[in-house]
C-alpha positions as CSV (number, residue, x, y, z in Angstrom):
1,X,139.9,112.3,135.6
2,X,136.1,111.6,135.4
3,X,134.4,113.2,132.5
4,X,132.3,116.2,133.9
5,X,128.6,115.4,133.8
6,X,125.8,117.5,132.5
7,X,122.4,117.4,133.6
8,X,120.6,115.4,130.5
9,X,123.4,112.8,131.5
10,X,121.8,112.1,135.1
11,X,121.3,108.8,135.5
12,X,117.8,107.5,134.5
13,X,115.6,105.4,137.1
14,X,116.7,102.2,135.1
15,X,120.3,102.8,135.6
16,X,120.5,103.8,139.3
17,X,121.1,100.7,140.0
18,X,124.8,100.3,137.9
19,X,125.4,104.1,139.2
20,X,125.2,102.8,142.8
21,X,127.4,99.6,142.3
22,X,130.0,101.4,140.0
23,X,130.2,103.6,143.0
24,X,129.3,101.9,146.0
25,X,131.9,98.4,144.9
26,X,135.4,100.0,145.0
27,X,134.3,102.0,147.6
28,X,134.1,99.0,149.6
29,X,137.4,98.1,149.1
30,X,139.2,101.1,149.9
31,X,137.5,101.2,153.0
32,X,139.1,98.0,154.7
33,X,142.2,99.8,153.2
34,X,143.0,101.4,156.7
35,X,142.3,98.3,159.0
36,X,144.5,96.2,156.8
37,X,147.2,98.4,158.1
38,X,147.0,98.0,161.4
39,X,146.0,94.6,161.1
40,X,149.7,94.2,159.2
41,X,151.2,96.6,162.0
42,X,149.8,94.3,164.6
43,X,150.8,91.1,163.0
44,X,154.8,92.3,162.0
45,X,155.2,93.7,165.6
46,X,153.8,90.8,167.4
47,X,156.6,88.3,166.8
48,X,158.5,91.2,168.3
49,X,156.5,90.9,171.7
50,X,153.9,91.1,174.0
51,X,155.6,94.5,175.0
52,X,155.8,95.9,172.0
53,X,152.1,94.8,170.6
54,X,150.9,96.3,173.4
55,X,152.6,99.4,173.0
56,X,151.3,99.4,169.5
57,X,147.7,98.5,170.3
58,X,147.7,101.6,172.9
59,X,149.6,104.1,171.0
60,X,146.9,103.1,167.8
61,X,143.8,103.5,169.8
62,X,145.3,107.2,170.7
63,X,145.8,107.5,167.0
64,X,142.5,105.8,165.6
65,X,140.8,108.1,168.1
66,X,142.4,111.2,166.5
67,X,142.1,110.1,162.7
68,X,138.5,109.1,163.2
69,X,137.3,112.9,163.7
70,X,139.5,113.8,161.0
71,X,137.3,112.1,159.2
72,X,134.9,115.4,158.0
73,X,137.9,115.8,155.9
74,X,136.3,113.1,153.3
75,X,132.7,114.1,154.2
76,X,132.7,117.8,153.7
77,X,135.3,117.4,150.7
78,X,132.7,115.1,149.0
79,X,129.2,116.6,148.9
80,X,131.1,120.3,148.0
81,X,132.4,119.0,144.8
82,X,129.9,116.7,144.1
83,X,127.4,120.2,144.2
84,X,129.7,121.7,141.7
85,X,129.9,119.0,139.5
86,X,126.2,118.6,139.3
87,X,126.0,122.5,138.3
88,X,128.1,121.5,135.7
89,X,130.9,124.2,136.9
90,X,134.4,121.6,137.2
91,X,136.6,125.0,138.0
92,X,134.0,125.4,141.2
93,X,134.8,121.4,141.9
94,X,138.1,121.5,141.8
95,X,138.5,124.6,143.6
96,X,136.3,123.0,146.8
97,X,138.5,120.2,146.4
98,X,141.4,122.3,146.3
99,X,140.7,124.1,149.8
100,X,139.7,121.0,151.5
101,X,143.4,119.5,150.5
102,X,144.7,122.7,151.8
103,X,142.6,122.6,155.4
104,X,144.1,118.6,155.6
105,X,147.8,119.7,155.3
106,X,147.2,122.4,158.0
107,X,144.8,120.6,160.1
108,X,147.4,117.5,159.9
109,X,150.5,119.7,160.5
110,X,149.8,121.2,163.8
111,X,148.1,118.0,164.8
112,X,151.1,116.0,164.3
113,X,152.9,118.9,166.1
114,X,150.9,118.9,169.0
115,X,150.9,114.9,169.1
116,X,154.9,114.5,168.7
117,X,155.0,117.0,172.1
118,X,152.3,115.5,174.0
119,X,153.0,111.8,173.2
120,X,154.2,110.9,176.8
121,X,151.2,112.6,178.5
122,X,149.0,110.9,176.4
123,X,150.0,107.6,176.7
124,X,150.5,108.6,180.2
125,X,146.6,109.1,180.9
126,X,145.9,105.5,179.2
127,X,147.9,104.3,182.1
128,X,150.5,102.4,180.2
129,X,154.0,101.5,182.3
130,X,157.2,100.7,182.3
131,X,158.8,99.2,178.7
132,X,154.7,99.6,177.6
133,X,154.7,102.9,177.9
134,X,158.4,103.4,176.0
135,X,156.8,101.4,173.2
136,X,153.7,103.3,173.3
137,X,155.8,106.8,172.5
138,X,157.9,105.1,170.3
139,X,155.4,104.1,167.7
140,X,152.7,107.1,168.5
141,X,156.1,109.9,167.7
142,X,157.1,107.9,164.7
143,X,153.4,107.9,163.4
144,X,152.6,111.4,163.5
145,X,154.3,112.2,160.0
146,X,152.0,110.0,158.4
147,X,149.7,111.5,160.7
148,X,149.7,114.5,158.0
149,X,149.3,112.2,155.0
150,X,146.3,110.3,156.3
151,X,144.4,113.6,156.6
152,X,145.6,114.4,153.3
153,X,144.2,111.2,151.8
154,X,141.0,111.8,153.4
155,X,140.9,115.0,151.4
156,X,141.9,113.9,148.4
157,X,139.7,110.7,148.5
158,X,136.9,113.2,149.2
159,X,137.4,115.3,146.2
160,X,137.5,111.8,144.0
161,X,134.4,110.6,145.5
162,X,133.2,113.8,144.6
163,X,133.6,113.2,141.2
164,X,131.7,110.0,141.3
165,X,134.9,108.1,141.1
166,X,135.8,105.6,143.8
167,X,138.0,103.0,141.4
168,X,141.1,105.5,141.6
169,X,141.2,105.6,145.9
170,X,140.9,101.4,145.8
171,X,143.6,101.4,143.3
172,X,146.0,103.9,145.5
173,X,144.7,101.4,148.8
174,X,145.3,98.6,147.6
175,X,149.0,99.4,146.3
176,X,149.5,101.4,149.2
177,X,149.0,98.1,151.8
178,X,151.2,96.2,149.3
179,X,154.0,99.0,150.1
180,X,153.3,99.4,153.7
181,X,153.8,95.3,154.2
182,X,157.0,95.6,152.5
183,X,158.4,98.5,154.2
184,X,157.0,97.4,157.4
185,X,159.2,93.8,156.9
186,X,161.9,95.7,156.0
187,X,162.3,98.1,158.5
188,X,161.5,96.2,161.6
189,X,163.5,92.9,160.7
190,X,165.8,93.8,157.9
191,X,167.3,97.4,159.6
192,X,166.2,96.0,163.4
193,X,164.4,99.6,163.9
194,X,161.5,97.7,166.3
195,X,158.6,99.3,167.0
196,X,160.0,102.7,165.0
197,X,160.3,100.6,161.8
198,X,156.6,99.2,162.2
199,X,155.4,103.2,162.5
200,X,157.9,104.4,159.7
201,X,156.9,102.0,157.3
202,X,153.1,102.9,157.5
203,X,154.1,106.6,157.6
204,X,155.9,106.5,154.2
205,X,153.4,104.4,152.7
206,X,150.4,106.8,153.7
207,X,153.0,109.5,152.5
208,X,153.3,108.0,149.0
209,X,149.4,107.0,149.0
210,X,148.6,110.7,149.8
211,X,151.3,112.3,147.0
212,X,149.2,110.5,144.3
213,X,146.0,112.3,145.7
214,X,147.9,115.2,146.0
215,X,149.4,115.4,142.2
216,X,146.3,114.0,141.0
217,X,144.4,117.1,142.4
218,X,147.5,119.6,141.2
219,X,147.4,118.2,137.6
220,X,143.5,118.9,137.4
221,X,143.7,122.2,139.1
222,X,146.6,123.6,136.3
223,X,144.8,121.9,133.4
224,X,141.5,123.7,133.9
225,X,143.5,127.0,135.1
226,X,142.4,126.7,139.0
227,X,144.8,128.7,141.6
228,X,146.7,126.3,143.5
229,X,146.6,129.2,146.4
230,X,143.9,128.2,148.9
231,X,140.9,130.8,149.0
232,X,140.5,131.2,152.6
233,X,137.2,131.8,152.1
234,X,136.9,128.2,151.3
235,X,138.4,126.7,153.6
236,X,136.7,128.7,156.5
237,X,133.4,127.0,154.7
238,X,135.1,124.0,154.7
239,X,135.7,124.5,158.4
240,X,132.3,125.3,159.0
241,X,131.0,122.4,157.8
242,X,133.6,120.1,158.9
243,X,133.1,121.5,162.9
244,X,129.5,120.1,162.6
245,X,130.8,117.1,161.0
246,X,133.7,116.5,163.5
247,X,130.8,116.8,166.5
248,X,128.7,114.5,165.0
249,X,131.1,112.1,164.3
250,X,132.3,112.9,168.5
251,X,128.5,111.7,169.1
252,X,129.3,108.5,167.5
253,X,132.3,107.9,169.6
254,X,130.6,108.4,172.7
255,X,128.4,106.3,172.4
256,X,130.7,103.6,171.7
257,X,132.8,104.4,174.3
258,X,130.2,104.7,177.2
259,X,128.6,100.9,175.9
260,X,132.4,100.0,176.1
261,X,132.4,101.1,180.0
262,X,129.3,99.7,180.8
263,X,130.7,96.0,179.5
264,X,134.0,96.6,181.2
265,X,132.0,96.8,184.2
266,X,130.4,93.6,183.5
267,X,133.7,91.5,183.7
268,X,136.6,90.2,181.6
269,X,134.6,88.1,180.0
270,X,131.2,90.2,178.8
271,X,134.4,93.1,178.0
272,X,135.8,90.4,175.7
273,X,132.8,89.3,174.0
274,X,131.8,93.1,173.6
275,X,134.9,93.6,171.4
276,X,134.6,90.4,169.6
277,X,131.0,92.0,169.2
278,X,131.9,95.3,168.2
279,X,134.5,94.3,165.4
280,X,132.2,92.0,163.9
281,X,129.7,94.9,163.9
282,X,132.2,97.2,162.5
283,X,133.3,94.9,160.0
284,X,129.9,94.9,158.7
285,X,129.4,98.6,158.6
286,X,131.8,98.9,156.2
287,X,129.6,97.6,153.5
288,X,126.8,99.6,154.4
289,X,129.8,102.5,154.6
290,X,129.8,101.8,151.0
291,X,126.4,102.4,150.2
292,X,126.6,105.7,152.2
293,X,129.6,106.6,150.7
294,X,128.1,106.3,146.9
295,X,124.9,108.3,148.6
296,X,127.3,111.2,149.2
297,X,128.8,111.3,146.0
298,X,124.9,110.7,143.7
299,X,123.0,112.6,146.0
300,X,125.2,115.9,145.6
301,X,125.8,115.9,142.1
302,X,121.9,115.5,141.3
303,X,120.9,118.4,144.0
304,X,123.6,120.3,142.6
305,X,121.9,120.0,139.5
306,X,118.7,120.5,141.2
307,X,117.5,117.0,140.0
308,X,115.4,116.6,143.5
309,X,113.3,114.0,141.6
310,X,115.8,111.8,141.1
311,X,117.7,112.6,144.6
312,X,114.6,111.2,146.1
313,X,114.4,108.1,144.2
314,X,118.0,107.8,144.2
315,X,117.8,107.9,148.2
316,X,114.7,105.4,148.4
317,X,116.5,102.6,146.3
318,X,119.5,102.4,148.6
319,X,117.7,103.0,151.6
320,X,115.9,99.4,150.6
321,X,119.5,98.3,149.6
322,X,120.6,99.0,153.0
323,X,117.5,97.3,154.6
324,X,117.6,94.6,152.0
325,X,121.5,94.1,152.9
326,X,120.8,94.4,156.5
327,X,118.2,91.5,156.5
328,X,120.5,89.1,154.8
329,X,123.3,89.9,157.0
330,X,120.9,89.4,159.6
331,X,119.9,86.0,158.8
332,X,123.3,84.6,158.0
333,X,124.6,86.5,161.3
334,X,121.9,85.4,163.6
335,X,123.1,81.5,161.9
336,X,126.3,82.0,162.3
337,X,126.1,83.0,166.0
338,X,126.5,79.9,167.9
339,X,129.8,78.9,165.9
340,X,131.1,82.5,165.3
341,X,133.3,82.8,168.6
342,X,135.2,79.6,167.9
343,X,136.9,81.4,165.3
344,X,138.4,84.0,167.8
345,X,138.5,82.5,171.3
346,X,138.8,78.6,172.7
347,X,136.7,80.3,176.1
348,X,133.8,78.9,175.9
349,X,132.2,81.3,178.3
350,X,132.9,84.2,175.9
351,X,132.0,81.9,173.2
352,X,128.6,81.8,174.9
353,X,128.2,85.6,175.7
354,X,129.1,86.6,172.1
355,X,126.3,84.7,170.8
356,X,123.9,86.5,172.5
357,X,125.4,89.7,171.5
358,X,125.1,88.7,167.7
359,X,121.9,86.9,167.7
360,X,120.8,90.4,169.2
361,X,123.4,92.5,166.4
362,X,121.4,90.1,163.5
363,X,118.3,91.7,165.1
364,X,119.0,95.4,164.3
365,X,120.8,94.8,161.4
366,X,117.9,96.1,159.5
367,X,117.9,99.3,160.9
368,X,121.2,99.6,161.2
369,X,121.1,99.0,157.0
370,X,118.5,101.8,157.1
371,X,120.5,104.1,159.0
372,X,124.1,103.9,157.7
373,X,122.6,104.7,153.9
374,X,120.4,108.1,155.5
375,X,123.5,109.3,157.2
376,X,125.2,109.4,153.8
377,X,122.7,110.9,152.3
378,X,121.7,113.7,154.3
379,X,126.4,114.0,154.1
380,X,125.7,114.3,150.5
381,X,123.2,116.9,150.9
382,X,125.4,119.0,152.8
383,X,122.8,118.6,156.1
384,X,125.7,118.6,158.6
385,X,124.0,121.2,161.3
386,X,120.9,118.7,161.4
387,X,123.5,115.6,161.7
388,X,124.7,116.8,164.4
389,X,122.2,118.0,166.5
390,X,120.8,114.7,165.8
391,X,123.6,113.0,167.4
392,X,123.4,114.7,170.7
393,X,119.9,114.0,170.8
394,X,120.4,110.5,170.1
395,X,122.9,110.5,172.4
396,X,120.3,111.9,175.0
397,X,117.8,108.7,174.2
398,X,120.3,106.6,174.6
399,X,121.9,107.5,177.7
400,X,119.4,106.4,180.0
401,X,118.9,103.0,178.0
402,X,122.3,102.5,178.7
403,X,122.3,103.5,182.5
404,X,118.9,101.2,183.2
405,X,121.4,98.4,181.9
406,X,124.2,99.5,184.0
407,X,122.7,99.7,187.4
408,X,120.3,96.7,186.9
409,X,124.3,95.1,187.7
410,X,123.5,92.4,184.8
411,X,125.9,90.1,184.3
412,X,126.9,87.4,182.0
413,X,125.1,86.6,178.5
414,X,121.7,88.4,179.8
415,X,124.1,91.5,180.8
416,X,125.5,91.6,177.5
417,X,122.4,90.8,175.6
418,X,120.8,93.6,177.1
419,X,124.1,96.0,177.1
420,X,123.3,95.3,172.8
421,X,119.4,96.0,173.0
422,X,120.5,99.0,174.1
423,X,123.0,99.7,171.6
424,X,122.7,97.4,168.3
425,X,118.8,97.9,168.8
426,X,117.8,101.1,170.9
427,X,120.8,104.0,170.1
428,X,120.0,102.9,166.5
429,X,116.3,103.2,166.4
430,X,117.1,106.4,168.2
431,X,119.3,107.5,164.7
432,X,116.9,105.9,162.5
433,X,114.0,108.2,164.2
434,X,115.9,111.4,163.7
435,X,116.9,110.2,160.4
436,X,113.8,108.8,158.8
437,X,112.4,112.3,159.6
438,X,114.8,114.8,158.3
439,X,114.5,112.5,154.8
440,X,110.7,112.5,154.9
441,X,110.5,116.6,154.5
442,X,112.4,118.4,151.6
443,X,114.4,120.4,153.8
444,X,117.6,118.5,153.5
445,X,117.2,119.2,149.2
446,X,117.4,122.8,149.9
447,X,119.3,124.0,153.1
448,X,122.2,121.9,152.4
449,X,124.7,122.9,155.5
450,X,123.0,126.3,156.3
């Protein structure tokens, strides 16, 4: 495990810059870890049918939906340890990390109940029929033991990240793909277990991804003589935390899903382009996600060794990182925008739409840099009250940007163009606003999640 560091071994100004990249690199990585399996789910199961893919692609947006708030798992994990390791007390750390492994398994247990009982209902309200809908349940029951695991990564990669160590969760995503593709193969084609094999596979994969977290976090806990019990105390922080966490994070998702409305409205083709749109935005956030992800790890450990100095000059070099990165992407995006939809679609009228969207998605790119690298930040601080409030008043600016687009009953590439004003360039001006202020004042250094 990571050496514990002391505060005369902070990093100095000149090497914030290796700190970032030895954190912010691998973190990248295991970050695409998750749509790599459902990009290998998708691609096995599609030569089984259009049936079955679709069953798949419904059943995962269920699941997606549900994993994605489980997300505070990481983010409340990570800034607690990260605190303790920056006081210099590992037994603390460990301990936090500990309880938040604990709150995964339970969290993930009665979820994947819940999900295994209500998997017809669900899929039910997404309006899936016929062989669909058979599919749907299929692959959603089978998926719900790794259902557990993937909460218990999330913990576990929090508690690393904590300890300013991102190599080990890229190592343990990388070979857990390898072992999913393989079991996938296997299962569907060599035992002919369909749609079951395809959600089996990934379960046992996730399974043996989230055992090495697990033992990993075990080994450390015996070695420094940490209680395996949970300390409920703990975990009803944890909780407390994570709730505010899991509503920003609900804030997020709203947003996205009332812009994906709003372009189903618009027609087939603007709905097409959005999603063509959206990935490629998604895809992009991921690097950004690594900044924010090596802001959460840095900027604990120096508050928790009440190094505000350096937290603040930590957070202004990657917040011109993010900008920096934003502005390249930008350019080569805003390039790229007239030839981009060829690669997904022969339509030439979504070809058309979509480069609206991006040459409008190159535009806030910037800001959208600017953002992504605050949010972590103010994670890593522990400021998940103020996130979330945030969110809901973001959410508040945004909604009316979003319902002048609606009923102006825009259609086509100006519909579309103005659906991402709204989103790629207003909702995120709205985030950088609330953001850019809470980092301006030093109440973020000292309330942490009170």
């Amino acid at each position: 495990m990571p050496q514990l560091p002391t505060p005369a071994a902070a990093p100095a100004t000149s090497g914030h810059a290796r700190e970032i990249l030895r954190l912010a690199v691998p973190a990248f990585g295991a970050l695409v870890a998750e749509p790599l399996f459902l990009l290998a789910d998708s691609a096995i199961v599609g030569h089984l049918g259009v049936a079955q893919l679709a069953g798949v692609g419904l059943a995962s947006a269920v699941l997606q939906t549900v994993v994605g708030l489980m997300v505070f798992l990481a983010y409340s994990t990570t800034p607690a340890v990260a605190r303790a390791i920056g006081e210099g007390q590992l037994g603390k750390a460990l301990a936090a990390g500990r309880d938040g492994v604990w709150l995964a398994l339970l969290l993930g247990v009665f979820l994947a109940a819940a999900g295994f009982l209500a998997a017809e209902p669900l899929v039910g309200l997404m309006g899936a029929e016929g062989s669909v809908r058979v599919f749907a349940v299929e692959y959603f029951r089978w998926s719900m033991p790794g259902l557990v695991a993937m909460l218990l990564i999330f913990a576990g990669t929090g508690v690393l990240r904590g300890l300013q160590d991102t190599r080990t969760p890229l190592v343990v995503a990388t070979a857990g793909f390898g072992v999913n593709i393989l079991l996938n193969f296997w299962l569907v084609y060599g035992l002919g277990w369909s749609v079951a094999g395809s959600a089996a596979g990934t379960s046992l994969a996730q399974w043996a991804m989230a055992a090495v977290y697990v033992l990993m976090v075990r080994r450390n806990a015996v070695r420094h003589n940490v209680s395996l019990l949970p300390d409920w105390g703990g975990i009803r922080s944890m909780t407390r935390v994570g709730s505010w966490l899991m509503l920003r994070t609900l804030s997020l998702r709203a947003a996205i899903l009332a812009t994906v409305l709003v372009a189903t409205a618009q027609g087939e083709v603007n709905l097409a382009a959005h999603q063509l749109a959206m990935t490629i935005f998604s895809f992009l956030a991921f690097a950004l996600d690594a900044l924010a992800i090596a802001a959460q790890a840095l900027i604990g450990k120096e508050l928790g060794a009440s190094h505000a100095a350096r937290a603040r000059l930590l957070t202004r070099t990657m917040v011109r990182w993010g900008a920096g990165f934003g502005v390249l992407t930008g350019l080569l995006l805003a390039v790229a925008a007239p030839f981009a939809g060829a690669l997904f679609t022969p339509d030439a009228q979504v070809q058309g739409v979509l480069a609206v969207a991006l040459w409008v998605l190159a535009a806030g790119q910037p800001v959208a840099g600017y953002v992504f690298v605050l949010d972590g930040v103010l994670i890593g601080a522990g400021d998940a009250r103020y996130l979330a409030l945030a969110g809901l008043a973001n959410l508040a600016i945004y909604a009316p940007l979003l319902t002048a687009v609606a009923v102006s009953g825009s259609a086509g590439a100006a519909g579309l163009g103005w659906l991402w004003v709204a989103f790629g360039i207003g909702y995120m001006a709205a985030r950088a606003l609330t953001l850019g202020l809470r980092s301006r004042s030093d109440r973020w250094m000292v309330l942490g999640s009170a």
